[in-house]
C-alpha positions in Angstrom: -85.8 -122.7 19.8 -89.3 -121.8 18.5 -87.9 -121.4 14.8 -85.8 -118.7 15.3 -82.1 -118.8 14.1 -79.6 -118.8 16.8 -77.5 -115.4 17.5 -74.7 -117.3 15.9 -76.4 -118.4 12.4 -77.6 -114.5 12.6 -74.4 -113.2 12.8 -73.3 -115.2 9.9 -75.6 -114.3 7.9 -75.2 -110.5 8.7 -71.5 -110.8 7.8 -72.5 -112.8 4.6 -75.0 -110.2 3.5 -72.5 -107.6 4.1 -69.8 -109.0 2.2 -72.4 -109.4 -0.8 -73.1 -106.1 -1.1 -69.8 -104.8 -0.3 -68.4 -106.8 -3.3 -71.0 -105.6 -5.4 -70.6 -102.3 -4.4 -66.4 -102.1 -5.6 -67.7 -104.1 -8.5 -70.4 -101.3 -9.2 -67.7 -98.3 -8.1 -65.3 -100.5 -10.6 -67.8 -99.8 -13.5 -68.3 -96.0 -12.7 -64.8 -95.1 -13.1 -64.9 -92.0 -15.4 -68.7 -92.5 -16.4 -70.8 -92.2 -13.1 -74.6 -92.8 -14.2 -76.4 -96.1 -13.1 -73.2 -97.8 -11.6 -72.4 -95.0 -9.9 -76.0 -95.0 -7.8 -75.1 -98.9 -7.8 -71.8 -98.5 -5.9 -73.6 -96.0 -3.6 -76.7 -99.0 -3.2 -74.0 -102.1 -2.7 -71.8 -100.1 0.0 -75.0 -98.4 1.8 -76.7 -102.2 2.0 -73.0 -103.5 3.1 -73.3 -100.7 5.9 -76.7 -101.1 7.2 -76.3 -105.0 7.2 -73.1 -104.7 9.7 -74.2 -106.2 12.9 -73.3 -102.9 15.5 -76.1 -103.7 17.9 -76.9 -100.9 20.1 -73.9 -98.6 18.9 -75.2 -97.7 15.7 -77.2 -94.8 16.4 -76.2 -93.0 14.4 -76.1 -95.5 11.3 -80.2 -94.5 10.3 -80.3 -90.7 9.8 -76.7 -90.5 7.8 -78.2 -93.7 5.6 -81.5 -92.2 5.5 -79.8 -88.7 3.9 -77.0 -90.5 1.4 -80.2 -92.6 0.2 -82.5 -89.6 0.3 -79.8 -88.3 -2.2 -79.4 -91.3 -3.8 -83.5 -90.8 -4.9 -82.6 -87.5 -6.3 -79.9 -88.8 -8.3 -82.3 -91.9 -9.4 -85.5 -89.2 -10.4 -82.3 -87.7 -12.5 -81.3 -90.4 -14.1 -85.4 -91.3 -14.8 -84.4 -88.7 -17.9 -82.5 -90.9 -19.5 -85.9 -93.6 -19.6 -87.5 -95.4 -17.2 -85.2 -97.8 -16.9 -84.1 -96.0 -14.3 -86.8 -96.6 -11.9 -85.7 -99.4 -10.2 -82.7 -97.0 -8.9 -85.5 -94.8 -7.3 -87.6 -98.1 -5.8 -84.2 -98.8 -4.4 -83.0 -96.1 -2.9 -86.6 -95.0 -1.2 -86.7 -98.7 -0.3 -83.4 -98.2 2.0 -84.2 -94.8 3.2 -87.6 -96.9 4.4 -85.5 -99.4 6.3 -83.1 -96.6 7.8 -86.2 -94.7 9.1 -87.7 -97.7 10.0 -84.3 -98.5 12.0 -85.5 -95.8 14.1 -82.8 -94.2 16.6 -81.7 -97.6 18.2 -80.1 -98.5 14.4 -80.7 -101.8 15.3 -82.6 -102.3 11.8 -85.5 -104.0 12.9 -84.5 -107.6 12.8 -87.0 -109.6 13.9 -88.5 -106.5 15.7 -91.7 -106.0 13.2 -90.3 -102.4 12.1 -92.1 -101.0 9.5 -95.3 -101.2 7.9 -96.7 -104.5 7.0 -98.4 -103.6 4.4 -95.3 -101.6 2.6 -92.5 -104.1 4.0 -94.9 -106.6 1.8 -95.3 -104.8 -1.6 -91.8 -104.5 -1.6 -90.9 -108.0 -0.9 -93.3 -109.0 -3.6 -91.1 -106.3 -6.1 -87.9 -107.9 -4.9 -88.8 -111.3 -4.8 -90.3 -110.9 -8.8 -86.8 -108.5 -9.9 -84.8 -111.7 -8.0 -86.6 -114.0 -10.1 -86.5 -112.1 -13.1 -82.9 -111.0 -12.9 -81.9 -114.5 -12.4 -84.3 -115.7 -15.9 -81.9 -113.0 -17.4 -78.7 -113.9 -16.1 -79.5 -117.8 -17.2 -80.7 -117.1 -20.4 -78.3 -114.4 -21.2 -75.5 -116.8 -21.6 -77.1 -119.5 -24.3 -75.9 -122.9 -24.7 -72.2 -123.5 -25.2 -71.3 -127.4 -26.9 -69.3 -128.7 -24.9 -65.6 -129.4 -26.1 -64.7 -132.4 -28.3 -61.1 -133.2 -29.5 -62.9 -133.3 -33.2 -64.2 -129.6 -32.7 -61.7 -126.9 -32.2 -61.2 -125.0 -28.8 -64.2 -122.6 -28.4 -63.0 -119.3 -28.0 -63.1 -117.3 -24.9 -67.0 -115.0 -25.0 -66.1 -111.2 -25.9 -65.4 -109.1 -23.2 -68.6 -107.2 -23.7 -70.6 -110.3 -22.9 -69.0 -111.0 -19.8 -69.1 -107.7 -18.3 -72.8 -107.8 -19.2 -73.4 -110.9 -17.3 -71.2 -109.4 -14.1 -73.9 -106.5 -14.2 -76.6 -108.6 -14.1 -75.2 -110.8 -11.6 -74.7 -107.5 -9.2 -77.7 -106.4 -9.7 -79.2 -109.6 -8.9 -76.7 -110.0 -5.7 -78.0 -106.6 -4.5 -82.2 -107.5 -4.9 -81.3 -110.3 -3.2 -79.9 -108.0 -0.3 -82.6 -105.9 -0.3 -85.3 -109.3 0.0 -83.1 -110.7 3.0 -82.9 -107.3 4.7 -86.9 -106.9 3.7 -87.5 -110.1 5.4 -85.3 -108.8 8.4 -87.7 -106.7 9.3 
């Protein structure tokens, strides 16, 4: 083997990557209950990834052109939310991203792996975005946290962190699950 990973460790890793995003995506679908915005685009990001990651091989024709129009729409709902601040860009980068990828798919859906789909030049700037919002989400989720003492029998129980706190840290920690998604599907390509 010349450095390439075995069909087996491939598969794996597929099936890994889909579960990822699939999580992420119920998590993110979780959140949207009743308020839509950000975590609904998330939801539509985490299960969209989950789908174009699942190995099909040559049956998934028809996987690129439906992914390519839900993330097409996806963009329009991202330049909407881009209202609200520009925040909100990294929901447009992400959806054009993946409607990138599906085109790049081309009609054999096969995704590119290890084919060379796409353009160098563009598969690069983007793994350069992903690979600096990986390492900056992950700064934020480690920081966001702060020390806590450790427990002594002379200091009292510390209390459980506010909900708020933790459900911040479980949106960082999908969004950070999805860039990493999009980098390993980027470096699919």
């Amino acid at each position: 083997m010349h450095g390439s990973a075995s069909p087996l460790s491939a598969s794996v890793s597929s099936w890994l990557l889909v579960i990822l995003c699939a999580v992420s995506g119920a998590y993110c679908l979780r959140r949207a209950r009743g308020r839509g915005g950000a975590a609904a685009g998330e939801a539509v990001m985490g299960f969209g990834m989950a789908l174009m990651a699942v190995p099909l091989g040559d049956g998934g024709a028809w996987r690129p052109p439906v992914l390519g129009a839900v993330f097409c729409a996806a963009a329009v709902h991202a330049l909407w939310l881009l209202r609200g601040g520009a925040h909100h860009a990294h929901h447009l980068v992400g959806s054009l991203t993946m409607v990138y990828m599906a085109a790049a798919a081309g009609p054999g859906g096969g995704h590119g792996h290890g084919q060379g789909a796409g353009l160098p030049l563009l598969t690069g700037a983007l793994l350069l975005y992903y690979a600096g919002y990986v390492v900056l989400g992950g700064t934020r989720l480690i920081t966001a946290g702060g020390a806590v003492p450790a427990p002594s029998s002379a200091l009292p129980s510390v209390p459980p962190a506010p909900v708020h706190v933790m459900s911040t840290e479980l949106v960082r920690a999908c969004r950070l699950a999805m860039g990493m998604g999009m980098l390993a599907m980027l470096l699919s390509m």
